[in-house]
N, C-alpha and C positions, 0 to 999 in steps of 0.2 A: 107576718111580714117575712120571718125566714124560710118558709115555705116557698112564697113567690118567690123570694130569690133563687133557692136552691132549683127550682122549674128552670128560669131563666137561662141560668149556668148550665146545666140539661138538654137543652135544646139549643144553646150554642155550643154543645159537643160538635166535633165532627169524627166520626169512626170507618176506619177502611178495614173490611172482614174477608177473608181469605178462607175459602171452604164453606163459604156461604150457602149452596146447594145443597149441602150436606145433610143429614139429621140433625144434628144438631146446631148448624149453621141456618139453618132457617128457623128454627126455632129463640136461635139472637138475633136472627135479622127484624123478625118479628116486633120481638121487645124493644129492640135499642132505637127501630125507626120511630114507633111512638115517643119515643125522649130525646133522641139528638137525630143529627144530619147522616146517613149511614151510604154507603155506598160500597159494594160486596159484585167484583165483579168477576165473571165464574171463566172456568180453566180456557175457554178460545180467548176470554179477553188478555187474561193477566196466566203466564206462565213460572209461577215462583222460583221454577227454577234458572229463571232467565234475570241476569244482575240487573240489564239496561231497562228489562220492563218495570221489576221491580221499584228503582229509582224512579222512572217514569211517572208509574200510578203514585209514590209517594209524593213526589214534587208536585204533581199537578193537584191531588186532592186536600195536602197538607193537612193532614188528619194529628190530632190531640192525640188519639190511639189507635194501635193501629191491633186488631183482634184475630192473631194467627189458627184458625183453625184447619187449614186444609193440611192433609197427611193422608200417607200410604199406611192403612190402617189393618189391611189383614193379617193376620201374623203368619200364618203357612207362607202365605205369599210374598212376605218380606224375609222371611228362610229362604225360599224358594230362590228370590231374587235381589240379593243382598246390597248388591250397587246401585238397582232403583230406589230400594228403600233407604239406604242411604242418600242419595240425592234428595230424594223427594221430605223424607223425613229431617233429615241433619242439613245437610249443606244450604236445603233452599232456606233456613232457620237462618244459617248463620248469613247469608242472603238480606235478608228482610232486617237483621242487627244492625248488618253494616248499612244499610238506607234508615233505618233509626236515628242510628249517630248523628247520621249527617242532619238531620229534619226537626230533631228532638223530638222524635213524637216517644209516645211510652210501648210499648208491646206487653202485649198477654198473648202468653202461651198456652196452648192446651196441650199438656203433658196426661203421664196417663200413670195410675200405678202399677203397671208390668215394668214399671224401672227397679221393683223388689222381685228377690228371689223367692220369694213365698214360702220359706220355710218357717216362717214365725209364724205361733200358734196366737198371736194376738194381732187385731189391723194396724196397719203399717199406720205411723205418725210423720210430721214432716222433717225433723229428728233423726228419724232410721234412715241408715246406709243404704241406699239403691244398690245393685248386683244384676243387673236384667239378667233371663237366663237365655233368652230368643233375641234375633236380630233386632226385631222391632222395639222391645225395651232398650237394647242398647242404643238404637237410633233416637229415641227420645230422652235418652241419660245423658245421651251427647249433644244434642240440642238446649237441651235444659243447661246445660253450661256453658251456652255464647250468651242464649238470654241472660245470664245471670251477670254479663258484664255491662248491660246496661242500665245508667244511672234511673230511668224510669223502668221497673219491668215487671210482671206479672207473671208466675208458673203456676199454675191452674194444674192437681193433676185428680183425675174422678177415672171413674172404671164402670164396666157393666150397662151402659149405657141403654136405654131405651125410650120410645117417642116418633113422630112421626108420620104414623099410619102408614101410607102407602111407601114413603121413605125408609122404612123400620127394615133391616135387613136382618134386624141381631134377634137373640135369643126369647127375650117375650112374645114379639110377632110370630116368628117360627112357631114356636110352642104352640100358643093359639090355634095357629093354622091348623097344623097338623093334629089338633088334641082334637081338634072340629072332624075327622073324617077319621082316626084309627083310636081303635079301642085300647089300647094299651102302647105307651111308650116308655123306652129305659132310658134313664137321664143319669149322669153323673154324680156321684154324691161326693165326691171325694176333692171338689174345687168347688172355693168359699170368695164372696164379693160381698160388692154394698151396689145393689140395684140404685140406679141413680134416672131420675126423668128430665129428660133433657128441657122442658119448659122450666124447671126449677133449677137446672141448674144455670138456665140463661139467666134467671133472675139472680140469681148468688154473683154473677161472671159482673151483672149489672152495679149489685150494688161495693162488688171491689173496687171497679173502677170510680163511682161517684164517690166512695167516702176514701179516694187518694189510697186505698193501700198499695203497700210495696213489698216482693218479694215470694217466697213459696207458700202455696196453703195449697190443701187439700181441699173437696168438695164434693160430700157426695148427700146422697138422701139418709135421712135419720135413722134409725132402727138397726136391729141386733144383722149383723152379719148372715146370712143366708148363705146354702149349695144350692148348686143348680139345682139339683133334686128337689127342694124346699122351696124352691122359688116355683119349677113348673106344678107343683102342686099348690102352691097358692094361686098362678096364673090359670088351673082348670077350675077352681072353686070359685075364683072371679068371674070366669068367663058360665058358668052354672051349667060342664062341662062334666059328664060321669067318665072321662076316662082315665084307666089305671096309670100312676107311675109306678112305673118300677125302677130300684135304685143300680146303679152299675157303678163299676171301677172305671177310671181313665183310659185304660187298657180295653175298654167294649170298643172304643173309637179310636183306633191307632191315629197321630198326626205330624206331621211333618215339624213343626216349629213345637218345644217343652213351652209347657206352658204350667206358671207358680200355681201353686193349690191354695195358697191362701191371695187374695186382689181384693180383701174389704180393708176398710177405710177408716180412720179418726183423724181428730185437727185438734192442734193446739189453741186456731185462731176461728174455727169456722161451723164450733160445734153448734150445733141445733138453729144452724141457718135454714137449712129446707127441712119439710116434715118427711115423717118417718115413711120408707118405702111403700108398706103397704098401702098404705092410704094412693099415694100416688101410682099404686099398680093397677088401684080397683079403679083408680078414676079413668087412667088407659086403658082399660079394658074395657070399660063403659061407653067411651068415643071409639076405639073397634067394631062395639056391637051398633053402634048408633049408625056409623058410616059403610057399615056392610050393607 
């Protein structure tokens, strides 16, 4: 009986998703439309940075919650262009706060952990001091602090992201690709994360919201901390790919925005929610090779 019920309650959600095209915005849209009422209307409908559309789409869909995912997410490019990414990253946030307020709906944020300096030789907890060291960490440190004044609110922060297939712009896909046609690649060894897949973390993002939590957690995939180095050589042994990595300094690839050497992950509240990366790199690897 509390089963049914909890369905019930599920499907009389109503969620409004911002960045819903995304990689990982479709991958929630996915999830959340099978359990509640979802409605995710992409950048010609809804301009976040626009206050009267904002209020618009809130008032008319009257959403429970409302699940902020769209942001300016390159980091050279939010160096590069520090006013758009401020807009687009902070202001349209604090944006979407003040149409909360007024609606009551809750928000979930997707924050990210470039709001650390990555000097700590352990993964950041939700605990540790933010420092961004690039524009884009600090556009999400400052965001993370309007969310933080409302009475319903969620800060989601995960890193490394990967999922998608054809979507996938970030690091595993790449990898893949290119592991497929050159025999030898040099990868960074010297920047540590927590590979995270984006269907698992729509599931985590899911079950914050239905069991009412409130406030910061971290979220990523299980398992010991990886380099990039470490990861692309797990990503050619998945893909049953013979070619060589080779390990390099940060300095093979000069870049415009610093970027923290350490971006893995632990939680006080969220540990051993998703399984451990590998499992979920091989299984991405396997729908790569399936859909190629």
């Amino acid at each position: 009986m509390r089963e049914k019920k909890q369905e019930i309650i599920d499907q009389g959600m109503r969620v409004l998703i911002t960045g819903g095209q995304g990689m990982l915005g479709q991958a929630v849209q996915r999830l959340f439309a099978a359990k509640a009422t979802v409605v995710a209307p992409g950048r010609q409908e809804l301009d976040i940075r626009d206050a009267a559309a904002v209020a618009h789409w809130l008032q008319k869909t009257q959403p429970d919650w409302v699940l902020h995912l769209a942001a300016l997410t390159n980091v050279d490019y939010c160096q590069q262009e520090p006013e758009l990414a401020l807009q687009v990253n902070t202001r349209a946030t604090e944006t979407l706060v003040a149409a909360c307020h007024k609606t009551a709906a809750g928000l979930l944020f997707m924050s990210s952990i470039a709001v650390f300096d990555g000097t700590s030789d352990q993964p950041y907890v939700e605990t540790d001091q933010p420092r961004p060291v690039n524009q884009y960490g600090c556009t999400k440190w400052w965001a993370e602090q309007a969310v933080a004044t409302l009475p319903r609110h969620l800060i989601v922060r995960s890193g490394w992201l990967f999922g998608g297939a054809e979507n996938d712009k970030k690091f595993v896909r790449k990898i893949w690709h290119l592991a497929e046609t050159r025999p030898e690649l040099a990868v960074v060894e010297d920047k540590v994360g927590s590979p995270t897949y984006v269907d698992d973390l729509a599931s985590g993002l899911w079950r914050l919201v239905v069991e009412a939590r409130q406030g910061l957690f971290h979220l990523v995939n299980g398992g010991p901390p990886v380099s990039r180095y470490a990861l692309a050589q797990e990503i050619v042994v998945a893909a049953g790919l013979e070619t060589a990595i080779r390990p390099v300094s940060s300095d093979h690839f000069p870049a415009l925005a610093p970027r923290p050497d350490m971006e893995a992950a632990a939680s006080h509240f969220t540990q051993g929610w998703l399984r451990p990366w590998p499992a979920a790199l091989r299984q991405y690897i396997a729908q790569l090779h399936h859909s190629a």
